[in-house]
mmCIF entry with sequence, helices, sheets and N, C-alpha, C, O atoms, coordinates in Angstrom:
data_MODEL
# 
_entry.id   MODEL 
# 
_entity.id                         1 
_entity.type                       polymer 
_entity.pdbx_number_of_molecules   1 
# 
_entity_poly.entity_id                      1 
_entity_poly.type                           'polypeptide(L)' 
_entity_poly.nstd_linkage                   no 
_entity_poly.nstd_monomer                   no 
_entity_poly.pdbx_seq_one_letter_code       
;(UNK)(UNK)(UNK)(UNK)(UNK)(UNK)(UNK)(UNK)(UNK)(UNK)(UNK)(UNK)(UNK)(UNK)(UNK)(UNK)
(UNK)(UNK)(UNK)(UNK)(UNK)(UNK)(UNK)(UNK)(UNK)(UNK)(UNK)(UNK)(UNK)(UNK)(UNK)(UNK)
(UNK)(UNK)(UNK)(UNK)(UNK)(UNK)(UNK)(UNK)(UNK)(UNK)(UNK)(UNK)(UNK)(UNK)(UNK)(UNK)
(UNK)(UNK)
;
_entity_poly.pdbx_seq_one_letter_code_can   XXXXXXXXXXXXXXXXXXXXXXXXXXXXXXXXXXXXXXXXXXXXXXXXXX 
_entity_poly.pdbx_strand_id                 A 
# 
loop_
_entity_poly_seq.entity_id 
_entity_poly_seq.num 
_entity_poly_seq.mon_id 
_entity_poly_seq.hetero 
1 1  UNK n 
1 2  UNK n 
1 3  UNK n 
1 4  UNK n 
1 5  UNK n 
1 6  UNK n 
1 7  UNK n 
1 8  UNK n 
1 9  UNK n 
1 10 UNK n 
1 11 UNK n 
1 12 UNK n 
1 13 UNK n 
1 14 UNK n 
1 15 UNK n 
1 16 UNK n 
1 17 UNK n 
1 18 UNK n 
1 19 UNK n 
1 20 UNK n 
1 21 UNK n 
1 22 UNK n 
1 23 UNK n 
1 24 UNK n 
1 25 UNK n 
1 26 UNK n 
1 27 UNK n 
1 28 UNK n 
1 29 UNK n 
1 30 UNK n 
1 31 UNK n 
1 32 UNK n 
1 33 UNK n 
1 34 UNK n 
1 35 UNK n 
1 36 UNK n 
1 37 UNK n 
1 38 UNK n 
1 39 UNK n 
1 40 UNK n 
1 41 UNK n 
1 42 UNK n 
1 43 UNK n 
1 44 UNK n 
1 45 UNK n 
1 46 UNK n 
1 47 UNK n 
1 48 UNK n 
1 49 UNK n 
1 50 UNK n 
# 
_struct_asym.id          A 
_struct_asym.entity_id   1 
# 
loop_
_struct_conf.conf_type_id 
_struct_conf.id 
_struct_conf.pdbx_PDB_helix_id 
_struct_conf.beg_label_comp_id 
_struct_conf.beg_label_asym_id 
_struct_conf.beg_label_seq_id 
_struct_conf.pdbx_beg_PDB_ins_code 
_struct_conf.end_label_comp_id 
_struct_conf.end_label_asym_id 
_struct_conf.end_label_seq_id 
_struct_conf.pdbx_end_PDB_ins_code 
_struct_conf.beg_auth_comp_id 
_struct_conf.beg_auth_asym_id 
_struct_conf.beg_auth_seq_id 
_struct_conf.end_auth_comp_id 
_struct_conf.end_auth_asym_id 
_struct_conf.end_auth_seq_id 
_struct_conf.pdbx_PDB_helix_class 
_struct_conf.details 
_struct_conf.pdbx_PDB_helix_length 
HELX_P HELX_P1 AA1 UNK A 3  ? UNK A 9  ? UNK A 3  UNK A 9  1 ? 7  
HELX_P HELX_P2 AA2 UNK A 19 ? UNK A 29 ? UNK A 19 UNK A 29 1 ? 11 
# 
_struct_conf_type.id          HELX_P 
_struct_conf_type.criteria    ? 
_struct_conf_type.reference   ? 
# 
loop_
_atom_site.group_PDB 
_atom_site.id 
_atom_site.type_symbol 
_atom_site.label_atom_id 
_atom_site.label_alt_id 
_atom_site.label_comp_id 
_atom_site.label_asym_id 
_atom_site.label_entity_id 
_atom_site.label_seq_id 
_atom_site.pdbx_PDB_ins_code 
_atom_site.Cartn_x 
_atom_site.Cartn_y 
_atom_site.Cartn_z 
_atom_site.occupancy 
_atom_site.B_iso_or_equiv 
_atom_site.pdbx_formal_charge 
_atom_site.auth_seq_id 
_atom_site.auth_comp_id 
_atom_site.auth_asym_id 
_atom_site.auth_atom_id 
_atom_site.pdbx_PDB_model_num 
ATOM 1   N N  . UNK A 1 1  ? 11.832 11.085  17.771 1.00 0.00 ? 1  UNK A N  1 
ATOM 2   C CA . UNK A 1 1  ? 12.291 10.126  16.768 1.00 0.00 ? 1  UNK A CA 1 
ATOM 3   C C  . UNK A 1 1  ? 11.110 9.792   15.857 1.00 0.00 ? 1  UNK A C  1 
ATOM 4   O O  . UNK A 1 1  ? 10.029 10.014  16.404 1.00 0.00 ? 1  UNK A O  1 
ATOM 5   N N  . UNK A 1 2  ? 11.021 9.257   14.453 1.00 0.00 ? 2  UNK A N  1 
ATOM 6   C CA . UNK A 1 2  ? 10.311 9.167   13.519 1.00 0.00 ? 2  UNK A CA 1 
ATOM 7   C C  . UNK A 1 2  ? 9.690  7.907   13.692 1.00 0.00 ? 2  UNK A C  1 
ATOM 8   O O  . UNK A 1 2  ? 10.160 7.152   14.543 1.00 0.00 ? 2  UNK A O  1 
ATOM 9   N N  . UNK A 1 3  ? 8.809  7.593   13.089 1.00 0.00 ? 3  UNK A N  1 
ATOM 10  C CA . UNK A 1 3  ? 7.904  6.612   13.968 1.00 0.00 ? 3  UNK A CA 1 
ATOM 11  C C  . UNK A 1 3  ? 8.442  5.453   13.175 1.00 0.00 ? 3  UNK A C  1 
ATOM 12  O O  . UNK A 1 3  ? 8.412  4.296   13.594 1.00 0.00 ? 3  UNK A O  1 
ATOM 13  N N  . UNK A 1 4  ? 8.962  5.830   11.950 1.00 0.00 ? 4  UNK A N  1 
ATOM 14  C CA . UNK A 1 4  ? 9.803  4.734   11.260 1.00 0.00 ? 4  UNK A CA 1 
ATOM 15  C C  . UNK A 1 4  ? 11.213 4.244   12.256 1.00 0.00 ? 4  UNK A C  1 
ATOM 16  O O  . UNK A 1 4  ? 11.658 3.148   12.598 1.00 0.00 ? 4  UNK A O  1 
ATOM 17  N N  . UNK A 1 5  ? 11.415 4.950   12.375 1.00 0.00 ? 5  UNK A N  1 
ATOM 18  C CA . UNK A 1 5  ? 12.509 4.388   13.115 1.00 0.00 ? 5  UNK A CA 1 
ATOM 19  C C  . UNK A 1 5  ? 12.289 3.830   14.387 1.00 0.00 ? 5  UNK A C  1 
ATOM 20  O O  . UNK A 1 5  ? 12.752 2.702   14.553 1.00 0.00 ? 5  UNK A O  1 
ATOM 21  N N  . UNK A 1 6  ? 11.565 4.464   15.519 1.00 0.00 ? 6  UNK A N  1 
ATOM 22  C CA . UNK A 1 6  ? 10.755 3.181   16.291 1.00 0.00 ? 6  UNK A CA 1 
ATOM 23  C C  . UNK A 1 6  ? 10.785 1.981   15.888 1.00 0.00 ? 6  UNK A C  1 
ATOM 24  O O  . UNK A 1 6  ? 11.552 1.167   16.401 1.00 0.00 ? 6  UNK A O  1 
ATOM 25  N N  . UNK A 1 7  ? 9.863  1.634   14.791 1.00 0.00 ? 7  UNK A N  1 
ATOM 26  C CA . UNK A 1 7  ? 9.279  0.665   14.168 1.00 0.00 ? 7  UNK A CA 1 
ATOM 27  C C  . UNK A 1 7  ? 10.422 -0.374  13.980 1.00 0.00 ? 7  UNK A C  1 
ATOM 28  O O  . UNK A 1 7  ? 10.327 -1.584  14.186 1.00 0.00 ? 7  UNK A O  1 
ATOM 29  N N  . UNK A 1 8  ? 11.593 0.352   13.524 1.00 0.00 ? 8  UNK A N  1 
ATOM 30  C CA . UNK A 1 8  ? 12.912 -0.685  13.338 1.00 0.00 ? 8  UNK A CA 1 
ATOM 31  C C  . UNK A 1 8  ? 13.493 -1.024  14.116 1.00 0.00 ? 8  UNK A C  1 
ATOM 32  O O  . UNK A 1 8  ? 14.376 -1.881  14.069 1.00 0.00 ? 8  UNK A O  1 
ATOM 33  N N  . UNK A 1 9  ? 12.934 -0.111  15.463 1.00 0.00 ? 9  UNK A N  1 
ATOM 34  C CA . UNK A 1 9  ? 14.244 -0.643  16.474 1.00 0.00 ? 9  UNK A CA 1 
ATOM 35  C C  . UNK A 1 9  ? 13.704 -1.808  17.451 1.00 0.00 ? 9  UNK A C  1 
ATOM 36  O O  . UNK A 1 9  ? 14.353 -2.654  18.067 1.00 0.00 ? 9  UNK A O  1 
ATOM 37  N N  . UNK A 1 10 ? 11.868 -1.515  17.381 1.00 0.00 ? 10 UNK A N  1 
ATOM 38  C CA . UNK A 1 10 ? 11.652 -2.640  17.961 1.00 0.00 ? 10 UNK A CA 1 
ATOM 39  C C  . UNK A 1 10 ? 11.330 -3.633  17.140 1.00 0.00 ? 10 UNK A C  1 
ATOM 40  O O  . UNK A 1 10 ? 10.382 -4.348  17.462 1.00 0.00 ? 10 UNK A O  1 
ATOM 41  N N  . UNK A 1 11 ? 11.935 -3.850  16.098 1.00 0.00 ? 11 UNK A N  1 
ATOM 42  C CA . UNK A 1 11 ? 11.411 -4.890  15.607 1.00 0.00 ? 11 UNK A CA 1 
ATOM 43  C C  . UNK A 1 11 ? 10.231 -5.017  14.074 1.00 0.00 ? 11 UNK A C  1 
ATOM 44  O O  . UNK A 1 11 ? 9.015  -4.854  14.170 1.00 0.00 ? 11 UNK A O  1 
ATOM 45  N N  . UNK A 1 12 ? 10.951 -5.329  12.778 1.00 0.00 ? 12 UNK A N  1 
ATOM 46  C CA . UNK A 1 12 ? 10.240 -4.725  11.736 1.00 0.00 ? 12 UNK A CA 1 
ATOM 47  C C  . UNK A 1 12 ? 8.565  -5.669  11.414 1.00 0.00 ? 12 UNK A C  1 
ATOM 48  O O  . UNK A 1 12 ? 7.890  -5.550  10.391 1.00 0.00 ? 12 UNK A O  1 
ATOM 49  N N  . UNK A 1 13 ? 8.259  -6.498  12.531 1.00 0.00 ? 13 UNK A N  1 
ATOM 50  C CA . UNK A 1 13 ? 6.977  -7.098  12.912 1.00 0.00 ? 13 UNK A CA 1 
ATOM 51  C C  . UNK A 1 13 ? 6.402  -6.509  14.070 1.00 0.00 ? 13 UNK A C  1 
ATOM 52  O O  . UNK A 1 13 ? 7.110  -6.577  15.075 1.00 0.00 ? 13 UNK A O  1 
ATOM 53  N N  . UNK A 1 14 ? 4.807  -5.698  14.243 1.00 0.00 ? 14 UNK A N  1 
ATOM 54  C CA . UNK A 1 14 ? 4.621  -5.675  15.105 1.00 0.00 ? 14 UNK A CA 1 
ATOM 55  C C  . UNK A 1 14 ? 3.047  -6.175  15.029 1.00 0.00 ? 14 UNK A C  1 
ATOM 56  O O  . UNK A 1 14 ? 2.404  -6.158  13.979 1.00 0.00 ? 14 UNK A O  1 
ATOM 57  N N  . UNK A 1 15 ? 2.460  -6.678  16.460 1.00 0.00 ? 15 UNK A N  1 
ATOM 58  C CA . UNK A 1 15 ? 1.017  -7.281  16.345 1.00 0.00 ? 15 UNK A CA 1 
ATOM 59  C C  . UNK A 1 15 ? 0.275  -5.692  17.552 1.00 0.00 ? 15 UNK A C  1 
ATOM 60  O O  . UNK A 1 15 ? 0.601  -4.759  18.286 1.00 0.00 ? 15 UNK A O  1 
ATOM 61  N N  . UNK A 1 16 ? -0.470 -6.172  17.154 1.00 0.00 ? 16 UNK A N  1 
ATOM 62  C CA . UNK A 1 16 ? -1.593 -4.881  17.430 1.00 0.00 ? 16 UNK A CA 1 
ATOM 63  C C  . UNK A 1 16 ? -2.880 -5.248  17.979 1.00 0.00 ? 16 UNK A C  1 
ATOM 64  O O  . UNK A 1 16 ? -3.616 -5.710  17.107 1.00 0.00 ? 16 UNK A O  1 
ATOM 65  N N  . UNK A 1 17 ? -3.392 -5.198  19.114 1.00 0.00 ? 17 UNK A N  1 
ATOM 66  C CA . UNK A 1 17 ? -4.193 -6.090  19.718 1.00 0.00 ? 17 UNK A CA 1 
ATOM 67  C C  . UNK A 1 17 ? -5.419 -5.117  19.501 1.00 0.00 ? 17 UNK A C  1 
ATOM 68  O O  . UNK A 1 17 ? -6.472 -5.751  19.566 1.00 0.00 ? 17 UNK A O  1 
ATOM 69  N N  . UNK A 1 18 ? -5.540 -4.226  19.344 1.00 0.00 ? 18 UNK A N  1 
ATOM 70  C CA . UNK A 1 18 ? -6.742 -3.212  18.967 1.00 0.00 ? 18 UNK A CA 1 
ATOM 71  C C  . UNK A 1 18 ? -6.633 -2.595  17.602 1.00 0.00 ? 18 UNK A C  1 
ATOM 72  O O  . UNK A 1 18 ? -5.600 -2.119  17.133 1.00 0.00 ? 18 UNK A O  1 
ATOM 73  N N  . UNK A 1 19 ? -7.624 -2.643  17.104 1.00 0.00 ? 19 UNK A N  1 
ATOM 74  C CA . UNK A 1 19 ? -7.331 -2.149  15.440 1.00 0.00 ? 19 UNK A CA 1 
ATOM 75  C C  . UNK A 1 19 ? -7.767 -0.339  15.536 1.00 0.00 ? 19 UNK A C  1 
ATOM 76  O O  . UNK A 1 19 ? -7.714 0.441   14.586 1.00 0.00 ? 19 UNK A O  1 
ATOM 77  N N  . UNK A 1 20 ? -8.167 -0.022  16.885 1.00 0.00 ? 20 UNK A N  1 
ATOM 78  C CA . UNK A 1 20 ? -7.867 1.903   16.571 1.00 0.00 ? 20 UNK A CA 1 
ATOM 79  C C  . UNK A 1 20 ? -6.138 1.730   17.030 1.00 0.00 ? 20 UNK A C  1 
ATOM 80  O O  . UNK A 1 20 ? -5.664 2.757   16.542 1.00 0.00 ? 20 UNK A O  1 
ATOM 81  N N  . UNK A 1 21 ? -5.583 1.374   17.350 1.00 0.00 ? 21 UNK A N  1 
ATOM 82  C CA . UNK A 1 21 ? -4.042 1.159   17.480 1.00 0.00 ? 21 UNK A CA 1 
ATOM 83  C C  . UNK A 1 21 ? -2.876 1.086   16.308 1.00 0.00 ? 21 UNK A C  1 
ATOM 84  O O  . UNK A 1 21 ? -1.797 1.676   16.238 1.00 0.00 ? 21 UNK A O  1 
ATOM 85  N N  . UNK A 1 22 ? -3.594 -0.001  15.286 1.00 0.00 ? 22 UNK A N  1 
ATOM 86  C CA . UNK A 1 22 ? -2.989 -0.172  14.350 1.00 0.00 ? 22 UNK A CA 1 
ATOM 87  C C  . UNK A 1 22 ? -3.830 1.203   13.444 1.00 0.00 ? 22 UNK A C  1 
ATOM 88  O O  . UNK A 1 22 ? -3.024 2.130   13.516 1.00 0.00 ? 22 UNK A O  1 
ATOM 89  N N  . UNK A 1 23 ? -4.782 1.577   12.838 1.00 0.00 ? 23 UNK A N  1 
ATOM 90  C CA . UNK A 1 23 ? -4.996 2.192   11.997 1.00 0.00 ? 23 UNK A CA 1 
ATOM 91  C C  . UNK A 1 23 ? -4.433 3.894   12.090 1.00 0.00 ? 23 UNK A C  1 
ATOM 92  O O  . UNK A 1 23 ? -4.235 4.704   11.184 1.00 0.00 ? 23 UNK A O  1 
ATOM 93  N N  . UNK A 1 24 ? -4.255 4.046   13.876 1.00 0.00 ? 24 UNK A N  1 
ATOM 94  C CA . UNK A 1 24 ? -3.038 5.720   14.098 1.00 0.00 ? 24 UNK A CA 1 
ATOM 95  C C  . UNK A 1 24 ? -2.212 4.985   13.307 1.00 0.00 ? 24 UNK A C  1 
ATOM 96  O O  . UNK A 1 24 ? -2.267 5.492   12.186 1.00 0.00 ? 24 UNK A O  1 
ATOM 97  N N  . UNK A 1 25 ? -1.300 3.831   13.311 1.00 0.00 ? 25 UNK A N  1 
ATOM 98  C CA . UNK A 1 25 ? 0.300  3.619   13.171 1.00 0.00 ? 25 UNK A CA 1 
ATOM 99  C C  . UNK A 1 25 ? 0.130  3.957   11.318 1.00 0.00 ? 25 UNK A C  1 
ATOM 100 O O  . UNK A 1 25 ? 0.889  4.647   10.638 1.00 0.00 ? 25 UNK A O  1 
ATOM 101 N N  . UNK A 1 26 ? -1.151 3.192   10.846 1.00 0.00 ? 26 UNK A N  1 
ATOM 102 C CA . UNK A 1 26 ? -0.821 3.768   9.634  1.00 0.00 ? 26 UNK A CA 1 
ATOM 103 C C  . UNK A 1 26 ? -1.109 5.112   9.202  1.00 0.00 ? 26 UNK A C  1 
ATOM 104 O O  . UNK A 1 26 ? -0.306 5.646   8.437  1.00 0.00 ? 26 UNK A O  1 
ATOM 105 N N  . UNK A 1 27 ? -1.938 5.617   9.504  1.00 0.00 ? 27 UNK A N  1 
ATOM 106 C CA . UNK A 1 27 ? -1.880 6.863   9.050  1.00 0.00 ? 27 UNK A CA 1 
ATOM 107 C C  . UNK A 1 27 ? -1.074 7.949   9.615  1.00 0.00 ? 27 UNK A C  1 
ATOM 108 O O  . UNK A 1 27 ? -1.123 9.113   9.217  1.00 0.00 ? 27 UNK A O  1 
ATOM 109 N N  . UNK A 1 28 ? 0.030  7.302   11.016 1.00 0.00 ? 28 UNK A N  1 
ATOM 110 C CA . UNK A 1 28 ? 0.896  8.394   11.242 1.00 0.00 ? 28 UNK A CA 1 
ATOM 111 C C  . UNK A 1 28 ? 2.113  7.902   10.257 1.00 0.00 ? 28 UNK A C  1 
ATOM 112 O O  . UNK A 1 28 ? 2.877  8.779   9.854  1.00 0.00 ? 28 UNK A O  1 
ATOM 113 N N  . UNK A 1 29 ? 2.322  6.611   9.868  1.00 0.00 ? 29 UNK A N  1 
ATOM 114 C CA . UNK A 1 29 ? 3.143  6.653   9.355  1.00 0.00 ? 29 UNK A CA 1 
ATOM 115 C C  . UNK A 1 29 ? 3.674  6.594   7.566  1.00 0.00 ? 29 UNK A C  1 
ATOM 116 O O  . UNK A 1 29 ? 4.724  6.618   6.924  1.00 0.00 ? 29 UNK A O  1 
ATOM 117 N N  . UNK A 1 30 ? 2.135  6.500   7.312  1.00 0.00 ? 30 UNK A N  1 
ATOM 118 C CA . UNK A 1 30 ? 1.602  7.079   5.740  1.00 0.00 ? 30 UNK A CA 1 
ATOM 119 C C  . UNK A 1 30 ? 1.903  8.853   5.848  1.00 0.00 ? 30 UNK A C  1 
ATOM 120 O O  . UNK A 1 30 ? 2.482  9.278   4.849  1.00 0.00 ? 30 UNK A O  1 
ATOM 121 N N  . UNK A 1 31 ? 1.711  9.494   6.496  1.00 0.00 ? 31 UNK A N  1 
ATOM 122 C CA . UNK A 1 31 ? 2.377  10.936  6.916  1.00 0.00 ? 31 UNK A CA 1 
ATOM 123 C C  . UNK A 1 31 ? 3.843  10.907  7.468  1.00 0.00 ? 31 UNK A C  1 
ATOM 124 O O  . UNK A 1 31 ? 4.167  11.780  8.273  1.00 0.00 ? 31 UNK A O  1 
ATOM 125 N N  . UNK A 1 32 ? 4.463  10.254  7.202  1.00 0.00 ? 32 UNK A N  1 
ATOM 126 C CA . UNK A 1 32 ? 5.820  10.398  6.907  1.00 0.00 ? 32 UNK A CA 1 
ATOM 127 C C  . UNK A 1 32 ? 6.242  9.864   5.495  1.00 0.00 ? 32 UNK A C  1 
ATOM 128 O O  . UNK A 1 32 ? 7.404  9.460   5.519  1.00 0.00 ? 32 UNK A O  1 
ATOM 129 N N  . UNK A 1 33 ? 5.780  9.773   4.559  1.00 0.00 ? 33 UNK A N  1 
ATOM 130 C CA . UNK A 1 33 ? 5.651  9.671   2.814  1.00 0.00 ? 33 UNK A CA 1 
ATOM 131 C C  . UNK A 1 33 ? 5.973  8.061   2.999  1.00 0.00 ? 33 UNK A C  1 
ATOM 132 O O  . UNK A 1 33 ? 6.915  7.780   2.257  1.00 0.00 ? 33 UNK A O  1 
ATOM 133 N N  . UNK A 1 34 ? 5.500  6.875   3.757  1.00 0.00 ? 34 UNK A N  1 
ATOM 134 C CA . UNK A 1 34 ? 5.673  5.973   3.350  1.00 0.00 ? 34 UNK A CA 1 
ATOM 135 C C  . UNK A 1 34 ? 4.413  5.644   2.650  1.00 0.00 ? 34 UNK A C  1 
ATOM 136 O O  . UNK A 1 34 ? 3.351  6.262   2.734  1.00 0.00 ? 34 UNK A O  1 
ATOM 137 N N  . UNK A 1 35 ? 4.751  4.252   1.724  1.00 0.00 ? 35 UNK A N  1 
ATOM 138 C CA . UNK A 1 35 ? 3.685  4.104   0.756  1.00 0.00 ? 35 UNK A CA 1 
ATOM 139 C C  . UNK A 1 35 ? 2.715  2.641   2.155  1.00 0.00 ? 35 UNK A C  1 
ATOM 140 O O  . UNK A 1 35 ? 3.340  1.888   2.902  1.00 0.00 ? 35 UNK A O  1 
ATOM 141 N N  . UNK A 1 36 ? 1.416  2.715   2.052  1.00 0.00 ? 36 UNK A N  1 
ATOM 142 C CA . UNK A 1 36 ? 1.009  1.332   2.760  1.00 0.00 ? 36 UNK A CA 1 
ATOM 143 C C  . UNK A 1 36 ? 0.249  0.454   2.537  1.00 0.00 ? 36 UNK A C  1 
ATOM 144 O O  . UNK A 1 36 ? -0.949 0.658   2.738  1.00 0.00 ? 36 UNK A O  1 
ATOM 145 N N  . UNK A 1 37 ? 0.711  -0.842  2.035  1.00 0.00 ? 37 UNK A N  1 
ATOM 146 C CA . UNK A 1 37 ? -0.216 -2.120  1.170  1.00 0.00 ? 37 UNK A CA 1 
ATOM 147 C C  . UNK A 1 37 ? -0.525 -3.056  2.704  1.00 0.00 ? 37 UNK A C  1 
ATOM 148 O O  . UNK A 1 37 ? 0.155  -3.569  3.593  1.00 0.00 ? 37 UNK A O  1 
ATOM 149 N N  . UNK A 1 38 ? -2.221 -2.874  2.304  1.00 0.00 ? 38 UNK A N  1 
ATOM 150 C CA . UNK A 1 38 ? -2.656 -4.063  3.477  1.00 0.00 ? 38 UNK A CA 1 
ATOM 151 C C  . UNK A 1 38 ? -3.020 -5.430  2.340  1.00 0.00 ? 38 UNK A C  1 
ATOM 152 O O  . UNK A 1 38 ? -3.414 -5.480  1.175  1.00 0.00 ? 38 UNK A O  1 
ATOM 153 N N  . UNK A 1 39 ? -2.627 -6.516  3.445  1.00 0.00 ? 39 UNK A N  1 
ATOM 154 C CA . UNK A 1 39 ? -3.150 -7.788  3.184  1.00 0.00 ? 39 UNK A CA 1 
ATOM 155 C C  . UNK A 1 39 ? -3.797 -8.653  3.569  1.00 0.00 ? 39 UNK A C  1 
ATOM 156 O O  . UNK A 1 39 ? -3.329 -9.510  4.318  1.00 0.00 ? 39 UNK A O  1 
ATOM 157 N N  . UNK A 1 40 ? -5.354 -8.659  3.058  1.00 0.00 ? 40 UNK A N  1 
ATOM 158 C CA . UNK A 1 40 ? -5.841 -9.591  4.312  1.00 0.00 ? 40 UNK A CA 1 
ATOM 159 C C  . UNK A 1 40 ? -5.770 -10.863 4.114  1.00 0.00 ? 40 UNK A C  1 
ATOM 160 O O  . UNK A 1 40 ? -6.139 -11.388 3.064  1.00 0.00 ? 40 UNK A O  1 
ATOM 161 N N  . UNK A 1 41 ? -5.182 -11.632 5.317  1.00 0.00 ? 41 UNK A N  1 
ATOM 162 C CA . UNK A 1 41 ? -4.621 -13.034 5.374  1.00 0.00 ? 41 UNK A CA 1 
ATOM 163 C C  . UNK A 1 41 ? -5.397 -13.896 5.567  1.00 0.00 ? 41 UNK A C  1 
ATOM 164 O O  . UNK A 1 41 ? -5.099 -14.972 5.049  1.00 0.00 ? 41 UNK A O  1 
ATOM 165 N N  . UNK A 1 42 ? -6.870 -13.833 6.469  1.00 0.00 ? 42 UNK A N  1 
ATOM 166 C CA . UNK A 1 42 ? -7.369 -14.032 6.978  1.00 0.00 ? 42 UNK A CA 1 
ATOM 167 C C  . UNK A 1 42 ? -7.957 -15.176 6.043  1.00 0.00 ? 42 UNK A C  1 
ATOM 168 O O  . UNK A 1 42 ? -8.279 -16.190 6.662  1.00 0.00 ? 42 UNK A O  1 
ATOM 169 N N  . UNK A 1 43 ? -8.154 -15.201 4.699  1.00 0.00 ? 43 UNK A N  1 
ATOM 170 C CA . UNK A 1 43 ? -8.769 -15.852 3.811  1.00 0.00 ? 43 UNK A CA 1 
ATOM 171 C C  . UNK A 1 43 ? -7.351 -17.145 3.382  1.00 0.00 ? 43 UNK A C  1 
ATOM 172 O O  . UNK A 1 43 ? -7.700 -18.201 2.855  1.00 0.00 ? 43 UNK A O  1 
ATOM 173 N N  . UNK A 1 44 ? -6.323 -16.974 3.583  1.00 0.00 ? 44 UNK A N  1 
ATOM 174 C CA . UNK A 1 44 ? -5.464 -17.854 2.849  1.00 0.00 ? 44 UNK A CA 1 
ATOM 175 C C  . UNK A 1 44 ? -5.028 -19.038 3.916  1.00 0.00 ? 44 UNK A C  1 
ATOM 176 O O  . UNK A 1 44 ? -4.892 -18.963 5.137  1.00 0.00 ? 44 UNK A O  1 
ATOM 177 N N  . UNK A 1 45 ? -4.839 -20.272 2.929  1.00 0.00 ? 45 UNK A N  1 
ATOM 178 C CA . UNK A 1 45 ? -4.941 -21.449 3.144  1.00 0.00 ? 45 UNK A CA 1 
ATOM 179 C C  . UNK A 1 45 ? -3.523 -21.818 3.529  1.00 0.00 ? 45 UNK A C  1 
ATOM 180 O O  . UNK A 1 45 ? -2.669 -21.891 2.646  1.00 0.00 ? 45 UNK A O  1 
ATOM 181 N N  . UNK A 1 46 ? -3.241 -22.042 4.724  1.00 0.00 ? 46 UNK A N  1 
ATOM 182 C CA . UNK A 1 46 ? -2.223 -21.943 5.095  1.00 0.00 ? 46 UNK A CA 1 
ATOM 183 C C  . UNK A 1 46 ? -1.067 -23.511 5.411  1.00 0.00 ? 46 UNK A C  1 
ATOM 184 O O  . UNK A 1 46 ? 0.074  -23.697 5.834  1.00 0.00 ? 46 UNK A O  1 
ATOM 185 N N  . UNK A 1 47 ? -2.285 -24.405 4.870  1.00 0.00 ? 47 UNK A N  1 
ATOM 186 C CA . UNK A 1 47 ? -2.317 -26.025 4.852  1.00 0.00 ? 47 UNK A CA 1 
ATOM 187 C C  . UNK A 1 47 ? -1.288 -26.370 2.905  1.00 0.00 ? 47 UNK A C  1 
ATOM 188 O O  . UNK A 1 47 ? -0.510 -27.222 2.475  1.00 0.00 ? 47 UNK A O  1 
ATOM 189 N N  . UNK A 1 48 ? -1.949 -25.135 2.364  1.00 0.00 ? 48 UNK A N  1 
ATOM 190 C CA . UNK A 1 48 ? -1.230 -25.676 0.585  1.00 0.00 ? 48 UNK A CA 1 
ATOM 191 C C  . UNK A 1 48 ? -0.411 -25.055 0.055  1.00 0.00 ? 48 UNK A C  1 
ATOM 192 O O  . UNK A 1 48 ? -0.472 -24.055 -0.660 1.00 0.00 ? 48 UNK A O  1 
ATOM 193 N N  . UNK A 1 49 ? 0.499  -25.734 0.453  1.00 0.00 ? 49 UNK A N  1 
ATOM 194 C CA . UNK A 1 49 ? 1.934  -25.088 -0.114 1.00 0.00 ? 49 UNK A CA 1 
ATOM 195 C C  . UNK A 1 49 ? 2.516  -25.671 -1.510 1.00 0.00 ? 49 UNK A C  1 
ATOM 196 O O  . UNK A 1 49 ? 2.419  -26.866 -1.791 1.00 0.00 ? 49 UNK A O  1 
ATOM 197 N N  . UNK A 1 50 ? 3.074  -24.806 -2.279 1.00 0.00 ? 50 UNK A N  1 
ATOM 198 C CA . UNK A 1 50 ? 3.083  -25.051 -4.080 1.00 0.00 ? 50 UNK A CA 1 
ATOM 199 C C  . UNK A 1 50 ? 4.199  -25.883 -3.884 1.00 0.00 ? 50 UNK A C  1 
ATOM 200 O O  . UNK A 1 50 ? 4.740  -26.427 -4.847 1.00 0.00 ? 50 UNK A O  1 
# 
């Protein structure tokens, strides 16, 4: 099965406790022609809401 579809069946959030873990998922699944935008969150203020 396509790793996209995995991805949906468990669930279209997943957390990743090792980052060589997450960086296979993207590049196996950037090799199935998906496009992949990272965001780092890490900086945003999660206290100010508009």
């Amino acid at each position: 099965m396509e790793l996209w579809k995995q991805l949906l069946l468990n669930g279209c959030v997943k957390l990743f406790w090792k980052n060589e873990i997450l960086y296979q998922f993207i590049v196996d699944i950037s090799q199935e022609g998906f496009e992949i935008y990272i965001f780092d969150c890490s900086k945003w203020n999660s206290q100010k809401l508009p």
